[in-house]
C-alpha angles and dihedrals in degrees: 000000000000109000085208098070124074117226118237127203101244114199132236088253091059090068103026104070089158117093107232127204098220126014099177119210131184106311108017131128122247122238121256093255132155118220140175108253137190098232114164093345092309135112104239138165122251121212112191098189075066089069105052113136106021130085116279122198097188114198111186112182097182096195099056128124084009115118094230 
């Protein structure tokens, strides 16, 4: 790093050119989805409607199962 040169705070917005539908933030709820799940070594299917009701704990981790 080049002493020189002063570092600046760059905002989300300045990375992420895309719109996106939900961002979701602390305290939101999260939208009604399916989605394919690794549950006990399976590929399942996960309905969160399901759910309602009960305490969900949601982990994405967008760059699984993908050979990056």
């Amino acid at each position: 790093m080049n002493p020189d040169h002063e570092q600046e705070a760059l905002p989300v917005e300045f990375f992420d050119t895309c719109e996106q539908p939900f961002c979701a933030s602390r305290d939101d709820f999260a939208p009604a989805f399916n989605a394919p799940a690794l549950i006990n070594n399976e590929i399942s299917s996960v309905d969160l409607l399901k759910e309602r009701g009960k305490w969900v704990i949601l982990f994405f981790y967008a760059s699984d199962f993908t050979f990056v």
